[in-house]
Residue, then its C-alpha position, 0 to 999 in steps of 0.5 A: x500500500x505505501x508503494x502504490x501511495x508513493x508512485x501516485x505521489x511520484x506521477x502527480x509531481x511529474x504531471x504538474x512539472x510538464x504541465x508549468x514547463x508548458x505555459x509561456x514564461x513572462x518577457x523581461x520588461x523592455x528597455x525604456x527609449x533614450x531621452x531625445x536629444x536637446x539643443x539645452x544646454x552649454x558648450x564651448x569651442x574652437x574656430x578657423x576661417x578666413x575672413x575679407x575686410x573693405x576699409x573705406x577712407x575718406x579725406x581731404x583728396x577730393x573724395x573717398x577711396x575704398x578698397x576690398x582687402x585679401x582674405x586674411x586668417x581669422x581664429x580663435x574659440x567661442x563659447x555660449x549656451x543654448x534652450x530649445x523648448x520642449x516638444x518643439x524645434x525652436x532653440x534660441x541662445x547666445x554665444x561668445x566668439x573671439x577671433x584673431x585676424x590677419x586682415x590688413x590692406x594698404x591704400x595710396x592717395x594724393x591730397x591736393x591743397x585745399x587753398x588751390x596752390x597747385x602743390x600736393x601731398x602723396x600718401x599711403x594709408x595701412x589697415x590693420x585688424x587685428x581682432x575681433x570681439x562678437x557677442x550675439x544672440x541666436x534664434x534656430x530650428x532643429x531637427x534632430x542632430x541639425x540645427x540651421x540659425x541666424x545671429x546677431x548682435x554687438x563686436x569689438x574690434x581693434x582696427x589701426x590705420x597708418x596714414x603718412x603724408x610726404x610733401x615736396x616744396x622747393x625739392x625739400x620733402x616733408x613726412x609727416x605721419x598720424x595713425x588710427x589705434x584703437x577699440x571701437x563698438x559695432x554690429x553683426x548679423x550672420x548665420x549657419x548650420x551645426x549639426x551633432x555627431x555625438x551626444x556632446x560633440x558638434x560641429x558648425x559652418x557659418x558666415x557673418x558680416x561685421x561694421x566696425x564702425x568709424x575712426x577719424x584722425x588729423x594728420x599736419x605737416x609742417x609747411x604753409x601749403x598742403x594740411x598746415x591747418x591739418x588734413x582729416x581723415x576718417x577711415x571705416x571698416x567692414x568685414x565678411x567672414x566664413x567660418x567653421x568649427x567644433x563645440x564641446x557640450x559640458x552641460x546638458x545637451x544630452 
């Protein structure tokens, strides 16, 4: 009698086995999505490019003379934060950028005496600048890892300028020299396209355009015909850039 109990139990035990081995087992719970990428957050970068200044003098020679300069080399970093807003493409920033320039120019001109004594005064002018400072705003739309935005704001700039006069009288020639050195407030607007190749990594092409504004000086020579009173000279500068460049996200933008 006890056998025949112990096989029952025996059989029992092994039916319930093969019937739990035969119901379906419960799938392990999915993996949650990643977060989708957002343009919030900080960065900062490097830049390199070139950029073309057009320096415009004008001066007591009977007019003014303009003169477009040879793309020079612009380089330097820049950093800045940015918001995009949730569940929307719109992102709006500001950033920082300063770049050191190689652009420079020179310009000849004749100065005829202003009294109308056929004598006259021959001169170069030098145009230098050789930094640039631009702080701006940003408005963009992303999608996804690109983001396409325009900029705009205010940029510092230390443009010098070197004018010198040489007078001849009675075959005696006269050098008489001024010069234009200093930081002075303009404006930007420009615009471009990043795009993120990894969750902290991007990289950006963009162009901008710059004023910098105006600088007069007053060069004298030391004889009684041409610029004795001092001849005034105010000299103004403008540049485009092309640029391109890498930004590391240390904050956010995950």
């Amino acid at each position: 009698m006890s056998s025949f109990i112990a096989a029952a139990a025996l059989a029992v035990g092994l039916g319930q086995a093969a019937t739990a081995a035969d119901l379906p087992r419960k799938a392990p719970p999915a993996p949650l999505p990643p977060p989708p990428l957002t343009w919030t957050g900080c960065y900062v970068g490097v830049n390199v490019g070139a950029v073309r200044g057009r320096f415009e003098l004008d001066g007591p020679f009977g007019g003014s003379a303009s003169r477009d300069g040879d793309w020079g080399f612009a380089g330097g970093g820049q950093f800045g934060c940015d918001y995009q807003f949730a569940g929307s493409g719109f992102v709006i920033g500001f950033r920082n950028m300063f770049d050191g320039t190689t652009n420079d120019r020179d310009r000849t001109f004749t100065v005829t005496d202003p009294a109308g004594v056929l004598v006259s005064a021959t001169g170069t002018a030098n145009f230098h600048n050789r930094w640039f400072d631009a702080l701006t705003g940003r408005v963009g739309y992303s999608w996804g890892p690109g983001l396409v935005y325009f900029q705009g704001g205010g940029v510092w700039s230390r443009i010098e300028a070197d004018i010198a006069l040489a007078t001849t009288v009675g075959g005696v020639t006269t050098v008489s020299a001024g010069s234009f050195s200093d930081t002075k407030t303009g404006w930007t607007v420009g615009g471009g396209i990043e795009y993120r190749f990894a969750p902290q990594w991007s990289v950006f092409v963009e162009g901008n355009y710059y004023d910098f504004g105006s600088r007069d000086r007053v060069v004298f020579t030391p004889v009684t015909t041409v610029c004795e009173l001092g001849c005034a000279f105010s000299g103004k500068t403008t540049a485009v850039s092309v640029l391109a460049g890498v930004n590391y996200r240390f904050w956010g933008g995950m």
